[in-house]
C-alpha positions as CSV (number, residue, x, y, z in Angstrom):
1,X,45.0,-27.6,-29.2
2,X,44.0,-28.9,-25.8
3,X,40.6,-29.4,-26.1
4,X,39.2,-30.3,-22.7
5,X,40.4,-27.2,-21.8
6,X,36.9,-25.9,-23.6
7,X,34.9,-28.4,-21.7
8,X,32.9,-27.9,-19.0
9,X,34.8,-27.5,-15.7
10,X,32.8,-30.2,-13.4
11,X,32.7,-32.4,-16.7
12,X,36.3,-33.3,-15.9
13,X,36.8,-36.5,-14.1
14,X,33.4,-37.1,-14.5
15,X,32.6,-40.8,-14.1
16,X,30.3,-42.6,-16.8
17,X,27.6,-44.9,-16.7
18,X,28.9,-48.5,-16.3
19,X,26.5,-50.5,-18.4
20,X,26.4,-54.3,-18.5
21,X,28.0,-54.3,-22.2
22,X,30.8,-51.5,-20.6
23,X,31.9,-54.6,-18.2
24,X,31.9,-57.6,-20.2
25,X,32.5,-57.2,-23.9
26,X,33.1,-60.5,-24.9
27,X,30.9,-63.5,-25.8
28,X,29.5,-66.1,-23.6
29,X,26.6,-68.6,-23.5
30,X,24.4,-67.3,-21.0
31,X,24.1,-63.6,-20.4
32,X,22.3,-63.1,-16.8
33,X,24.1,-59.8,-16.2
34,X,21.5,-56.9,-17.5
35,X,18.3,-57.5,-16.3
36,X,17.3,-58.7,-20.1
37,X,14.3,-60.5,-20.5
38,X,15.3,-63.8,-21.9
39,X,12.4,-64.7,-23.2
40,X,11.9,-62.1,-25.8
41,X,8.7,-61.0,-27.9
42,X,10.3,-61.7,-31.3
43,X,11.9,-64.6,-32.7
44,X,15.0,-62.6,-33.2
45,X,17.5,-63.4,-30.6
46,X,19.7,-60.6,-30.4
47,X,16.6,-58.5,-29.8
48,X,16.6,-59.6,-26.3
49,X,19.5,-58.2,-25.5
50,X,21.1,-54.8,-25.2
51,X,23.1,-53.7,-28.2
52,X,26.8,-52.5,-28.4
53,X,27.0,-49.4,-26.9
54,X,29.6,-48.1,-28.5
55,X,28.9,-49.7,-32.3
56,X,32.0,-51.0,-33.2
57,X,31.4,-53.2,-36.1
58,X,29.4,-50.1,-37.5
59,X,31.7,-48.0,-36.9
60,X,34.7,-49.9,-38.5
61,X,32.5,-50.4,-41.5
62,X,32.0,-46.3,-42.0
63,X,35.1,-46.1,-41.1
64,X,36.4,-47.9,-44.5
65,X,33.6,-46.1,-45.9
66,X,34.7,-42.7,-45.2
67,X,38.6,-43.0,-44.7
68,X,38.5,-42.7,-41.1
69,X,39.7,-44.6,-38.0
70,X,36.8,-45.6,-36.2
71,X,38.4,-44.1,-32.7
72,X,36.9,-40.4,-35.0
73,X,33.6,-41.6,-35.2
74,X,30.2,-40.8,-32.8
75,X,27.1,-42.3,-33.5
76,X,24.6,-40.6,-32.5
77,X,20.1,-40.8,-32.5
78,X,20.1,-38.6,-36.0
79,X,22.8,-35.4,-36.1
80,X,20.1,-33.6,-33.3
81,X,21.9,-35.7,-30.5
82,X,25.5,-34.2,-31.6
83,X,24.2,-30.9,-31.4
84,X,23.0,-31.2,-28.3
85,X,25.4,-33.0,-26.0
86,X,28.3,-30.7,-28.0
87,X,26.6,-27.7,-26.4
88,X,26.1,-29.7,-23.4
89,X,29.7,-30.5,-23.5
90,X,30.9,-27.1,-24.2
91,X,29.1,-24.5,-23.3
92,X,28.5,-23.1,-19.7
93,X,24.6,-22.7,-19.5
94,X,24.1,-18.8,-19.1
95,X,28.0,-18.0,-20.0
96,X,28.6,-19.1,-23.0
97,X,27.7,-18.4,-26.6
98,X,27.3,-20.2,-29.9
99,X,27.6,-18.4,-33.5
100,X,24.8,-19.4,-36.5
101,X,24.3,-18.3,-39.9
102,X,20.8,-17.6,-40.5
103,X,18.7,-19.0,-42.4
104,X,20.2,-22.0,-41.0
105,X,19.0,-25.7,-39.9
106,X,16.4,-24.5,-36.5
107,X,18.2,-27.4,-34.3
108,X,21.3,-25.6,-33.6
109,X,19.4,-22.5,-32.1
110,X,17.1,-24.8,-30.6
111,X,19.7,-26.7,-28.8
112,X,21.2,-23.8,-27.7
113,X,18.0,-22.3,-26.1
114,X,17.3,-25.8,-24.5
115,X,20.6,-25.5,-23.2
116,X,20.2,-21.7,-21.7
117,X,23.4,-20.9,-24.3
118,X,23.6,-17.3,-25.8
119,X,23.1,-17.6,-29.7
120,X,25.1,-15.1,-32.0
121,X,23.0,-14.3,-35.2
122,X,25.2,-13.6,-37.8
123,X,22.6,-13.7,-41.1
124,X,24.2,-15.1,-44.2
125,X,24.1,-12.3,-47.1
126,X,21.4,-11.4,-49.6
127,X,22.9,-14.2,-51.9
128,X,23.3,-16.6,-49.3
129,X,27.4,-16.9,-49.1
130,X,28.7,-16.5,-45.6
131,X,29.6,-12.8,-44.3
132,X,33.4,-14.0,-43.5
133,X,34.5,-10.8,-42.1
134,X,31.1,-10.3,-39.6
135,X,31.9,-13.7,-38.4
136,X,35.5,-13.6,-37.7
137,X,34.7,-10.0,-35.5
138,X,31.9,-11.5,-33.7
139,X,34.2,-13.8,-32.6
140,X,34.6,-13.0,-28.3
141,X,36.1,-14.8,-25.8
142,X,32.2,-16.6,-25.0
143,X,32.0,-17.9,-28.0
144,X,32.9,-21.6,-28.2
145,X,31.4,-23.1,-30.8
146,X,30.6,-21.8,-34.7
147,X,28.0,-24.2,-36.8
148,X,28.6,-24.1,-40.2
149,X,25.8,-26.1,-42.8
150,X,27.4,-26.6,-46.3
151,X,24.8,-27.2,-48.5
152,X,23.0,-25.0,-46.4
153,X,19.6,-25.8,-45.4
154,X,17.3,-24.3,-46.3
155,X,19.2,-22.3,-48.9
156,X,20.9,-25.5,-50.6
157,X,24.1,-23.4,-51.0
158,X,27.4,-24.6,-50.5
159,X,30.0,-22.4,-48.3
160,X,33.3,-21.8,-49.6
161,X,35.9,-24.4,-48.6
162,X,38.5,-21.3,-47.8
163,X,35.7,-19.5,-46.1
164,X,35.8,-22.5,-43.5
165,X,39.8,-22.9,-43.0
166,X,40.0,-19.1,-42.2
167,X,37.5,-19.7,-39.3
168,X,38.9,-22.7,-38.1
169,X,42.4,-21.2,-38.5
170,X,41.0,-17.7,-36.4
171,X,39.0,-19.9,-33.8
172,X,39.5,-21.3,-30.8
173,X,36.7,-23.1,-30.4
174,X,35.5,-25.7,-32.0
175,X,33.9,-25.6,-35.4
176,X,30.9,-27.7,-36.1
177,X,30.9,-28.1,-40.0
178,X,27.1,-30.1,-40.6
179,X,27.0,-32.1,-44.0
180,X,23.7,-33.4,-43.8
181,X,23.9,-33.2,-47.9
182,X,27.4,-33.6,-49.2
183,X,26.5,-36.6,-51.1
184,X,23.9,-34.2,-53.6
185,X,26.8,-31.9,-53.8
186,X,29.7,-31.7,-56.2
187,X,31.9,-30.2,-53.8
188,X,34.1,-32.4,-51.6
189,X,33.7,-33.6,-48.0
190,X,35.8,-31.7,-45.7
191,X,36.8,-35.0,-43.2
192,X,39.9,-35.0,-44.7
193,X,40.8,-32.0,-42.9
194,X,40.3,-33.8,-39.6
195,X,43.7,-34.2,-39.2
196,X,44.8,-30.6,-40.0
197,X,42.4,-29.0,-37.7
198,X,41.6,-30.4,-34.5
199,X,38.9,-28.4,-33.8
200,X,37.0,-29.7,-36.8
201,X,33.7,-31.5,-36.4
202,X,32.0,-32.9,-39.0
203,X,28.4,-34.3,-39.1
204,X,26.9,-36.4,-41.8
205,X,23.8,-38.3,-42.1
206,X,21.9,-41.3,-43.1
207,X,18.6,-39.9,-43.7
208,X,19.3,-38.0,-46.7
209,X,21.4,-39.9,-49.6
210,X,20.7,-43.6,-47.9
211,X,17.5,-43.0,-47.3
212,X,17.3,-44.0,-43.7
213,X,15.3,-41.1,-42.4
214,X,13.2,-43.2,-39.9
215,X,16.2,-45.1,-38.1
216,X,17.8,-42.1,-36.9
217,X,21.2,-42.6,-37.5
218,X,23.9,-39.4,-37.6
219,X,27.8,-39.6,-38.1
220,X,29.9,-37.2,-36.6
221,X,33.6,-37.0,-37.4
222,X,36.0,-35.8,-35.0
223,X,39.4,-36.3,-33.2
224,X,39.7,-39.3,-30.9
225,X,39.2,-36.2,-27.7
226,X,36.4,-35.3,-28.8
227,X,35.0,-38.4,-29.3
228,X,35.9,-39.8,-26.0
229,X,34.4,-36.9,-24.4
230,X,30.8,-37.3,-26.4
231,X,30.5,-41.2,-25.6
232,X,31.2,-40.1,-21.8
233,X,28.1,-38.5,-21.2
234,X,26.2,-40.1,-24.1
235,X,22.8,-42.3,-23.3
236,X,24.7,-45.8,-22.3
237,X,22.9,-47.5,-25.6
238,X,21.9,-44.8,-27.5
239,X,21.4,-46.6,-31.1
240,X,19.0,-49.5,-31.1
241,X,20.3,-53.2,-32.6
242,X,17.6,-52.6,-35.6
243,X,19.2,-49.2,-36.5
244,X,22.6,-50.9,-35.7
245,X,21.7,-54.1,-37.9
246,X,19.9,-52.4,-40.8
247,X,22.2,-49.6,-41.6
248,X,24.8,-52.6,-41.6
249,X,23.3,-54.5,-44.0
250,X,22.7,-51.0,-46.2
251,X,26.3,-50.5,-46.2
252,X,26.8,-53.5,-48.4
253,X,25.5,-52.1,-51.1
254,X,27.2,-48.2,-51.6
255,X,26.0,-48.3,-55.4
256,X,22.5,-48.4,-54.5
257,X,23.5,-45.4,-52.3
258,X,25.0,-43.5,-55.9
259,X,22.2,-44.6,-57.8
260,X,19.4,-43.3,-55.8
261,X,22.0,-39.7,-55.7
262,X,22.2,-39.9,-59.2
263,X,18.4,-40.6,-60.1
264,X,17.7,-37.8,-57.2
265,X,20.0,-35.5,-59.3
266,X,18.2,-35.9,-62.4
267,X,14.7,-35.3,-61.3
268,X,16.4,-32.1,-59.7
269,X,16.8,-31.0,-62.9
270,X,13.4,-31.7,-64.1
271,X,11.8,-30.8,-61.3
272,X,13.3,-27.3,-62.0
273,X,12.6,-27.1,-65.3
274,X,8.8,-27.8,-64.5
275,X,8.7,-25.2,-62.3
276,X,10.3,-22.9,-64.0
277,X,7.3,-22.4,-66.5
278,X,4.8,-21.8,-63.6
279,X,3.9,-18.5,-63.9
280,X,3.7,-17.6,-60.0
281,X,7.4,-19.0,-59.6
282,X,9.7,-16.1,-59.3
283,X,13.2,-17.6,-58.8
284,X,14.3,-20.9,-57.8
285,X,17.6,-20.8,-56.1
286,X,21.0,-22.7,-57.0
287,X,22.2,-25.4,-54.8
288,X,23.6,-28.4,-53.7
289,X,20.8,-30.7,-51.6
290,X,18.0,-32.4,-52.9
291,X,15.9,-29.8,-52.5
292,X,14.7,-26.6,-53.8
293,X,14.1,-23.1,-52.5
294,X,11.8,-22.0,-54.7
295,X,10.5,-17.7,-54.5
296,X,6.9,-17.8,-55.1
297,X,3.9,-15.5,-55.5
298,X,1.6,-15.5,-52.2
299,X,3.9,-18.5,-51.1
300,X,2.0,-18.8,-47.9
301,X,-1.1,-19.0,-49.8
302,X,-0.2,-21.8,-52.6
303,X,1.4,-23.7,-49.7
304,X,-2.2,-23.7,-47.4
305,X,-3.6,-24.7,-51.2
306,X,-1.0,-27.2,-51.2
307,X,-1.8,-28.3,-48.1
308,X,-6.2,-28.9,-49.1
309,X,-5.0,-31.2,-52.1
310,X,-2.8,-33.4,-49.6
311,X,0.8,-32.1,-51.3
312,X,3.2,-31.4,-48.5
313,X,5.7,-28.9,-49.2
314,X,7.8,-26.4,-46.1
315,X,6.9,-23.3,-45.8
316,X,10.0,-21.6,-45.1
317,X,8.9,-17.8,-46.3
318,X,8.8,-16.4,-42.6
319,X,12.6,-16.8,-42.3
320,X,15.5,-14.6,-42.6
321,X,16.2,-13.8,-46.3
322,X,13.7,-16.2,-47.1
323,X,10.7,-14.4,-47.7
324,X,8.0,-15.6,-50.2
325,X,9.9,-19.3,-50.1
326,X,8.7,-22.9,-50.3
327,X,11.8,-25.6,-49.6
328,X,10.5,-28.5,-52.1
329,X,12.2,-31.9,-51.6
330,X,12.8,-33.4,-54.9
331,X,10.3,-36.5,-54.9
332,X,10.7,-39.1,-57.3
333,X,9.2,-38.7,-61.2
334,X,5.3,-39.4,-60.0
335,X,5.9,-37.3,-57.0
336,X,7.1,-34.2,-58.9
337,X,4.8,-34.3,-61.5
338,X,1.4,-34.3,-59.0
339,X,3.5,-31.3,-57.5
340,X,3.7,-29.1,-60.8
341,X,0.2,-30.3,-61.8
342,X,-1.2,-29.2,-58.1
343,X,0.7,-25.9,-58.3
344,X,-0.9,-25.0,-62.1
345,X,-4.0,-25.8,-60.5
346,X,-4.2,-23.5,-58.2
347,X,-2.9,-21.0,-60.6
């Protein structure tokens, strides 16, 4: 599969940003070559100074995490930044299309809009699995990329693993799959497909299982092309050295990563069983995330109520197929438990 031959025409040959890191790589005593200010605010050092642009000793270290070459790894400012500069890539502005599933993650749609890309709805069913067939026919010659989010958000369900290779088999384009929450789920990460399907994209985070929401930090998995072609027209230092140096120093310790999966897991459980003796609780869905989707009585009403006694839940119940829903994270044993006692309260 030739792949640039999807990219934007005046995106080939296009030149980079040089920065000073791009031109000098290696180390040296005094570094008077990016306009730094030497001086500094901090007592850290390396704070001065612009970080690797490209991350290379993070990526090496997912790398061995994940069983990938680091030449198939993009950082990028949470998974929103993929999304973006893929469609950016991709997709002629007022040409081309992109296919969702709703109800789906907002930032692929919104991405799309920013971007003046057509969007092709094609709703998930009444149980939430993907409509396989509807996707494959809406399939035109526009289309160049299909998002895929297994677990699904908000839904929490998984899609099936065949579902996914008959697309990427059918397509084209390319196929972003977005695994935001594979770690909650007992189903298996697809980036050892990579290598069978070039136009396989895979997006992971660290906000969810590592719990490193606020530094903004997305993986996405992807042949070398691909890659090469996202760190062209990428910001030139587009992860900060605190992001860079923090989720280093988390990666030393993957157990405390399984643990807090595990512990999450179990007050999943709990936290469904709780709610499942509230009265105004109608049906809380199976799935694979840390959260729930949870069918209540007057939803939008209990979550304003919600709201007064300073418990924050989402309000999802205006969506597609999600009418009369609240998406509840799964908080930890205290968190839960002011939850159910707030919800029976209002009750």
């Amino acid at each position: 599969m030739e792949i640039k031959k999807f990219l934007r025409p005046h995106l080939i040959g296009l030149i980079p940003y040089s920065s000073a890191r791009d031109e000098f790589k290696g180390k040296a005593k005094v570094y008077l070559d990016a306009n730094e200010n030497s001086f500094g605010s901090t007592s850290r050092e390396k704070f001065r100074r612009y970080p690797d642009p490209y991350q290379f000793e993070l990526k090496k270290k997912i790398g061995e995490l994940k069983g990938v070459d680091p030449g198939n790894i993009f950082l990028g400012n949470g998974s929103d930044e993929p999304i973006d500069l893929l469609i950016r890539a991709f997709c002629n502005p007022g040409k081309d299309q992109i296919i969702i599933n709703p109800p789906t993650y907002g930032m692929y749609e919104v991405s799309a809009n920013i971007n003046d890309v057509g969007i092709v709805k094609v709703p998930l069913r009444p149980d939430y699995t993907l409509d396989i067939q509807n996707v494959i026919e809406a399939i035109e010659p526009g289309i160049k990329i299909i998002f895929l989010c297994s677990p699904n958000n908000p839904t929490g369900n998984s899609i099936d693993a065949e579902d996914i290779f008959t697309i990427l088999k059918k397509f084209q384009g390319l196929v972003v799959l977005d695994e935001a929450y594979i770690d909650f789920s007992s189903n298996p990460s697809l980036i050892s497909e990579l290598e069978n399907f070039e136009n396989l994209i895979i997006l992971q985070t660290f906000s969810k299982a590592w719990g490193l929401a606020s530094l903004r930090l997305g993986m996405t998995f992807a042949n070398s092309e691909i890659v090469e072609i996202l760190n062209m027209i990428k910001p030139p230092y587009n992860i900060s050295g605190a992001t860079q140096d923090l989720v280093l120093k988390a990666l030393e310790n993957e157990g405390k990563m399984k643990n807090m999966v595990a512990d999450i897991l179990e007050q999943k459980k709990q936290l469904e069983s709780m709610l499942s003796g509230i009265s105004s609780v109608l049906k809380i869905y199976p799935g694979d995330a840390n959260f729930l989707l949870v069918k209540m009585e007057n939803a939008r009403e209990t979550y304003m109520k919600l709201i007064e006694k300073k418990v924050i839940v989402r309000d999802r119940s205006k969506m597609e197929l999600c009418q009369g829903c609240l998406r509840i994270t799964v908080g930890n044993e205290n968190e839960n438990q002011i939850l159910v006692e707030q919800l029976e309260s209002i009750i």
